[in-house]
C-alpha positions in Angstrom: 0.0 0.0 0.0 1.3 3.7 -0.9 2.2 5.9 1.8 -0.7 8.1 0.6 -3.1 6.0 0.3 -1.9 4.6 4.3 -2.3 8.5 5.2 -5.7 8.5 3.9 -7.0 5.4 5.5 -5.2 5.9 9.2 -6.1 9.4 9.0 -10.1 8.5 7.8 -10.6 6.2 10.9 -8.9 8.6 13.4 -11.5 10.6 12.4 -14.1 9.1 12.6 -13.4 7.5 15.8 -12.8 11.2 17.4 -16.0 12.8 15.9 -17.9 9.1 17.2 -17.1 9.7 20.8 -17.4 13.4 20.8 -21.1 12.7 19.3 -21.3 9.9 22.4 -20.4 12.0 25.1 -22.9 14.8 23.6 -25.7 12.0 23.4 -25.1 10.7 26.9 -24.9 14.3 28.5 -28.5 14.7 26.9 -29.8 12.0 28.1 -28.3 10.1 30.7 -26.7 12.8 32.7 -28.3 12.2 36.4 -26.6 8.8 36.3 -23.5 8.9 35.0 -20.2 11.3 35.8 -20.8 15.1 34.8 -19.4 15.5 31.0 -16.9 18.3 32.6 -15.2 20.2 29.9 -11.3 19.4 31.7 -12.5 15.3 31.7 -13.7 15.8 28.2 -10.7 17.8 26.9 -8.3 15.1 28.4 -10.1 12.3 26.6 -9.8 13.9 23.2 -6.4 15.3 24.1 -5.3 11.5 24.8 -6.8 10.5 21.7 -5.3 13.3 19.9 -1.9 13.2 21.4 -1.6 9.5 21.7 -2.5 8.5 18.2 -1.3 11.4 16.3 2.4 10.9 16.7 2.4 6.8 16.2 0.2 7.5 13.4 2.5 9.9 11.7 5.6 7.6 12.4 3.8 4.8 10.8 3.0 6.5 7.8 6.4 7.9 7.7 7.7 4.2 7.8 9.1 5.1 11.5 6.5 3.2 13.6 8.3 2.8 16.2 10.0 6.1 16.7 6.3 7.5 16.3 5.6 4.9 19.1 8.2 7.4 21.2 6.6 10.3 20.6 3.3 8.7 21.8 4.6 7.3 24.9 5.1 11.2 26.1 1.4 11.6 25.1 0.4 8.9 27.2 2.5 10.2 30.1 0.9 13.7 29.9 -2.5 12.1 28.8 -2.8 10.9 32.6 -3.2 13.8 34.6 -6.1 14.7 36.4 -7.9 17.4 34.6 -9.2 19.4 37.9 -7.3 22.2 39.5 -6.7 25.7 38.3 -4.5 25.9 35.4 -1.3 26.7 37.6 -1.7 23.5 39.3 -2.6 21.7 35.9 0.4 23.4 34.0 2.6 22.3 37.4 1.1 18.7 37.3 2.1 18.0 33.5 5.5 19.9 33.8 6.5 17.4 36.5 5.6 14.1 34.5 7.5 16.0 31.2 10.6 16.2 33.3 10.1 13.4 34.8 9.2 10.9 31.5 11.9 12.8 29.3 14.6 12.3 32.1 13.6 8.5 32.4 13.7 8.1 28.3 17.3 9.2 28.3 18.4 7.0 31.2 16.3 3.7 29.8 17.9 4.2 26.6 21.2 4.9 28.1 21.4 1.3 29.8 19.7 -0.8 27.4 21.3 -3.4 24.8 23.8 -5.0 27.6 21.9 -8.0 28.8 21.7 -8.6 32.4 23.7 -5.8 32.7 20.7 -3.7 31.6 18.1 -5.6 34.5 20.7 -4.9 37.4 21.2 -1.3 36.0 17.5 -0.8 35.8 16.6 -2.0 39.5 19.5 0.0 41.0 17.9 3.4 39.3 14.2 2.6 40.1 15.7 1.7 43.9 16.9 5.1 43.4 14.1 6.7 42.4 12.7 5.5 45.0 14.4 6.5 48.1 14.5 10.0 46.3 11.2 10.1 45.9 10.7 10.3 49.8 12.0 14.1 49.9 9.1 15.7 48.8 5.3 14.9 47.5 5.8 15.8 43.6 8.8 13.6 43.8 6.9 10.5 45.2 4.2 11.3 42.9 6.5 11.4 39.7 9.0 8.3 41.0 6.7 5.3 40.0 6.2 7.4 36.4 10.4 7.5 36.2 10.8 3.9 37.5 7.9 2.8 35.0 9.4 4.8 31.5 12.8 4.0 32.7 12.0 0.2 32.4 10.1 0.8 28.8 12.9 2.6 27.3 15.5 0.3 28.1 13.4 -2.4 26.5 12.4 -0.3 23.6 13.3 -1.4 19.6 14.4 1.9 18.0 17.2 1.1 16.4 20.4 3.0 16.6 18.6 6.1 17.7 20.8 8.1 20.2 19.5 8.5 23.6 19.1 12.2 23.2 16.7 11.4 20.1 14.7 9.7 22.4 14.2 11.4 24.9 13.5 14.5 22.5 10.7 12.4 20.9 9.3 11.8 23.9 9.1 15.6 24.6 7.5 16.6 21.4 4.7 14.1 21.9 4.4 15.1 25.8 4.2 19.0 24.8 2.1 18.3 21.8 -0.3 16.2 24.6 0.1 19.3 26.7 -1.4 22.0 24.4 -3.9 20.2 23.1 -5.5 19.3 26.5 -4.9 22.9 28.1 -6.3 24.7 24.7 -9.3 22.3 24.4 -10.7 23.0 27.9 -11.8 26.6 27.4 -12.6 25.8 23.6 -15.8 22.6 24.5 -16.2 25.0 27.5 -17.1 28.0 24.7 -18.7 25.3 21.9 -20.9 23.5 24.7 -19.7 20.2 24.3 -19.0 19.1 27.6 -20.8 20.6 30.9 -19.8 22.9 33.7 -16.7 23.1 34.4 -14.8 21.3 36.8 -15.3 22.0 40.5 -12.7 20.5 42.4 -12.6 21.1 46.5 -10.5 23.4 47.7 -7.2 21.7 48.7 -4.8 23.8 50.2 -1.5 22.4 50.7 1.2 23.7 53.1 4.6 24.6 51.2 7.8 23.7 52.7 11.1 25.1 52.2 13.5 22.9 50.0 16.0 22.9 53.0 13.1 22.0 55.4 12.3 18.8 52.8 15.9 17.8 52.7 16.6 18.5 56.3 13.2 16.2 57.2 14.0 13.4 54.3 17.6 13.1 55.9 16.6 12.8 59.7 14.0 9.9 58.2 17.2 7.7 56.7 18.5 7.3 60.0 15.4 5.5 60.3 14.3 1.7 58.9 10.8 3.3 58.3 12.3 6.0 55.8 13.6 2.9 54.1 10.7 0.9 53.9 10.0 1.7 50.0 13.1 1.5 49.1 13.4 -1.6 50.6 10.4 -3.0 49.3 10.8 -2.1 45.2 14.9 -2.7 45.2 14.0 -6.5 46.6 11.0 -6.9 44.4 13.3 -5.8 41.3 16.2 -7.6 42.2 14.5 -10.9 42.9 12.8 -9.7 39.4 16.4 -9.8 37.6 16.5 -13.9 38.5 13.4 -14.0 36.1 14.8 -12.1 33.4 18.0 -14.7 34.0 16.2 -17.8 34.3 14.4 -17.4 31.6 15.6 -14.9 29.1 14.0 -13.2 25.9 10.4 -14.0 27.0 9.6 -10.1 28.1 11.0 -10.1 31.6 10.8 -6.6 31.5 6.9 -7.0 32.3 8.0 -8.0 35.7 9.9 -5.0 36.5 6.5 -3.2 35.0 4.0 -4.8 37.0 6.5 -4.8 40.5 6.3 -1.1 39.8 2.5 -0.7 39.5 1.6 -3.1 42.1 4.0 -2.0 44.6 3.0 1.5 46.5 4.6 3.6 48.5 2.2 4.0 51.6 1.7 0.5 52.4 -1.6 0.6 54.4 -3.4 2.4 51.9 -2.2 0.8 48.7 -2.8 -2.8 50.4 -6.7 -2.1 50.1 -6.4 -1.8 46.5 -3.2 -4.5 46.2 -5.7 -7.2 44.8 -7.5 -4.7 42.4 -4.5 -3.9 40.7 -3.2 -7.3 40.4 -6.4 -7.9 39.0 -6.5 -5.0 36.7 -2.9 -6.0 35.6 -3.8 -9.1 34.5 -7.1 -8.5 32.7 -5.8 -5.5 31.0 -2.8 -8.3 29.5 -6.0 -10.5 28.7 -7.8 -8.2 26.5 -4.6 -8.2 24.0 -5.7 -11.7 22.7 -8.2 -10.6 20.2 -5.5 -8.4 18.2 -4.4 -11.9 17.5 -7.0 -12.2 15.1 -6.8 -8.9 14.1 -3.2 -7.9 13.5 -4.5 -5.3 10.8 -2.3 -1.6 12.0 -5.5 0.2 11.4 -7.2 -1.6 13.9 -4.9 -1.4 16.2 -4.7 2.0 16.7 -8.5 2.3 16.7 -8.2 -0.1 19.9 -5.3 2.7 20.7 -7.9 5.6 20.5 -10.4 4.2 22.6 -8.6 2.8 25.1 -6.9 6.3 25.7 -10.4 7.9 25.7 -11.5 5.3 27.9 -9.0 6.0 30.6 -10.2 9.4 30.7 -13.3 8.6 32.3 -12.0 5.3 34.4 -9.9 7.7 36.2 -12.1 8.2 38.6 -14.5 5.4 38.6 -13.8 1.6 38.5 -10.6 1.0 39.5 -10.0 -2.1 37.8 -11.3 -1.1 34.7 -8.9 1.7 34.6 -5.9 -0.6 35.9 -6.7 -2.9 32.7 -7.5 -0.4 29.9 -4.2 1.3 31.1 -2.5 -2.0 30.8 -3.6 -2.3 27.4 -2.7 0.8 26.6 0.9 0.1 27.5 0.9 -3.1 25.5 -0.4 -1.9 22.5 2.2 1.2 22.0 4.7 -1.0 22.9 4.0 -3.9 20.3 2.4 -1.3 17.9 4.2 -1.9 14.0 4.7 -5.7 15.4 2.5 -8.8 14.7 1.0 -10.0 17.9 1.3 -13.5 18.6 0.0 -16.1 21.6 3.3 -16.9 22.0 3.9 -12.8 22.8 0.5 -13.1 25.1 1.3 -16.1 27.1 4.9 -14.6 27.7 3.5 -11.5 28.8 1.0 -13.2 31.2 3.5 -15.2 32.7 5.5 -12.6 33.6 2.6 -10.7 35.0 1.8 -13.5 37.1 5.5 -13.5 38.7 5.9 -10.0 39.5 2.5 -9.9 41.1 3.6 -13.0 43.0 6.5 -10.6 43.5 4.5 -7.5 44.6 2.5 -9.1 47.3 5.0 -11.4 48.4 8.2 -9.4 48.8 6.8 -6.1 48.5 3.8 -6.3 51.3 4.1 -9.3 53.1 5.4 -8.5 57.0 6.6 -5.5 56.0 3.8 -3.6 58.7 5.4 -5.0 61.2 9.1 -4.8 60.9 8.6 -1.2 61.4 6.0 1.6 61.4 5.4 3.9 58.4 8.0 6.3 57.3 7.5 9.4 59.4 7.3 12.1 56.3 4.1 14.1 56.5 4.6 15.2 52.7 3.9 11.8 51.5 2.3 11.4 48.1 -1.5 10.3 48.4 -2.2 6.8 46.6 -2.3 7.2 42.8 -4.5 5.1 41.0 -1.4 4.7 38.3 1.6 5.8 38.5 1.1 9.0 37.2 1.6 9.0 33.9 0.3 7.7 33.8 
C-alpha cells in the first residue's frame, strides 16, 4: 500500500473514531446525565487530548515508515494524557510539567542502559531503587517516581534502532508537549462550543509549602530511620528478585516483571494494600484483553483499539478501578508492540510474567513488612495514585 493512500486510511478512521465519541459523550450528557459522571469540559478535553496526542504521533511515524519512533513520541502523550484534569490551570500546568521532566529524564536513562543484557536488569533495579528512596523528599517527587521507574523500564526495553538517547528522549518531549497544548487549549474551547458541561469544581485543597531545606533536612533525619527505608526496601528487593526471572528465563519479556513490581508495589503501604488485589487484578485483565489483536493484526485496527482505550481512561480515572488498571494495561501493551504482529506466543509470555511480579509484589513487596517497622514518618507523602502517574 502507498504511503498516501496509508495516510488516507489511518487518517479517515482517526476521524471518525474522534468525531464518534465526541457525538457519544454529547448524546449521553442529553440523556443520561443524572446517572453517570458530569461530562466536565477538563475530563472531556483530556479524553480527546489523549486520543489526539496519543494517536497522532504513532500514526504519523507509521505513515512515515518510522513506527516505532512514532511509538516514542506517543509514549510522552500517554505520560501527559494521565493527569487529572481538575485544579486551576497553575496546578494543571505544574502537574504535566513534573511528568514532562520526569518521563523525558527516564527516556534518556532507559535508553542509556539498554542493549547489555543482564547488565541492563541490574542497572534498571538499582535506578528505580533510586528513584525510590528520592522520591521520599518531597510529594511531587513521590508522585512522579513510579512514572520515572515505570518509562525507565520501557525505554530500556524499547526497539528503535540506533537512535541516540538524546533522540529519544526528545521524541518523547514533542509528543508530551504536543499532549500538553492540546489538552490545556481544548478546555476553554468545549467550554465555549458546549460540548461538555460545567466546568470542573474540584474542592478546595490547600497544601502547606515547605522550604526545600526543610524537605531535605526532614528526608535526611528519616534515613536514619528503617521506616524511611521501607519503600526502598520493598521495590529494590521486588526488582532484584525480578532480575532472577529475566536470568532464568531470558528473551520472553521479563521486563513486564519490572513493570508490574512497579504498578503493584505503593509507596504507603496501608493504603495501597486495600487496592493491592484490584490492581493485580487490573494488571492481569488488562494483558487479557490483547488476545483478540491476534485475530486482528491489521495496523488500522490497532490504533482504533489505541484511540479508545486512551479515551476510555479518561473517564475510568475516577471510577472503577480495575477497569482503569486494565484499559491502562492495554494501553501500555499496545504502544509498545504497535508496527509488530501480535502473537499467543507474545501473550502467554507476557502473562506469565505478569503473574510473577505480582507473585512478587504481594509477596516481597507487602508481606510482613507492617510489622518490621512503622510507616516512614514524612508528613509530605504522596497520596495513593490510582497509576503511577503517567500515567
Amino acid at each position: 500500500m502507498a504511503a498516501s493512500d496509508r495516510i488516507r486510511e489511518t487518517s479517515q478512521y482517526t476521524v471518525i473514531a474522534v468525531a464518534t465519541f465526541l457525538h457519544r459523550m454529547s448524546m449521553i450528557r442529553k440523556f443520561t446525565s443524572r446517572n453517570l459522571p458530569v461530562m466536565t469540559a477538563g475530563r472531556v478535553s483530556q479524553a480527546v487530548a489523549a486520543m489526539i496526542g496519543i494517536a497522532g504521533p504513532m500514526v504519523l511515524g507509521y505513515t512515515a515508515g518510522h513506527a516505532r519512533l512514532g511509538v516514542v513520541a506517543s509514549l510522552g502523550g500517554l505520560a501527559l494524557s494521565g493527569k487529572r484534569s481538575a485544579g486551576t490551570f497553575p496546578e494543571q500546568v505544574r502537574g504535566l510539567t513534573y511528568a514532562l521532566v520526569a518521563g523525558s529524564a527516564a527516556m534518556f536513562a532507559g535508553s542509556s542502559l539498554s542493549g547489555h543484557g543482564m547488565a541492563t536488569a541490574f542497572a534498571i533495579a538499582a535506578v528505580s531503587s533510586v528513584a525510590g528512596l528520592l522520591g521520599s523528599i518531597s510529594r511531587p517527587l513521590a508522585q512522579t517516581a513510579p512514572l520515572f521507574m515505570l518509562f525507565t523500564i520501557i525505554a530500556a526495553n524499547l526497539d528503535v534502532g540506533e537512535t541516540h538517547p538524546l533522540g529519544v528522549m526528545f521524541l518523547f518531549f514533542l509528543g508530551g508537549m504536543w499532549t500538553a497544548g492540546v489538552s490545556l487549549g481544548l478546555r476553554p474551547l468545549l467550554q465555549g462550543l458546549g460540548v461538555a458541561g460545567s466546568p470542573d469544581c474540584p474542592a478546595a485543597v490547600v497544601r502547606p509549602k515547605y522550604p526545600a531545606g526543610l524537605l531535605l533536612g526532614r528526608w535526611m533525619r528519616s534515613l536514619t530511620q528503617l521506616a524511611g527505608w521501607r519503600y526502598t526496601l520493598r521495590i529494590a528487593l521486588c526488582l532484584f528478585i525480578g532480575v532472577a526471572f529475566e536470568w532464568i528465563w531470558p528473551h520472553h519479556h521479563g521486563y513486564w516483571v519490572f513493570i508490574t513490581i512497579v504498578i503493584v508495589v505503593q509507596r504507603d503501604l496501608e493504603e495501597a494494600l486495600k487496592r493491592t488485589f484490584r490492581r493485580t487484578a487490573g494488571t492481569l485483565f488488562g494483558v487479557l484483553l490483547t488476545c483478540p489483536l491476534v485475530f486482528a493484526p491489521a495496523s488500522v485496527w490497532i490504533t482504533i483499539g489505541i484511540i479508545a482505550a486512551a479515551a476510555a481512561r479518561a473517564f475510568l480515572l475516577d471510577g472503577s478501578y480495575v477497569a482503569y488498571t486494565a484499559v491502562q494495561t492495554l494501553l501500555v501493551i499496545l504502544l509498545l508492540d504497535f508496527g509488530q504482529a501480535p502473537s499467543w506466543a507474545v501473550i502467554a509470555d507476557r502473562l506469565a510474567a505478569t503473574l510473577v511480579g505480582c507473585a512478587l509484589a504481594l509477596t516481597a513487596g507487602y508481606v510482613g513488612w507492617s510489622r518490621i517497622s512503622p510507616q516512614a514518618p514524612i508528613s509530605v507523602r504522596a497520596g495513593e495514585a490510582k497509576w503511577p502517574p503517567i500515567m
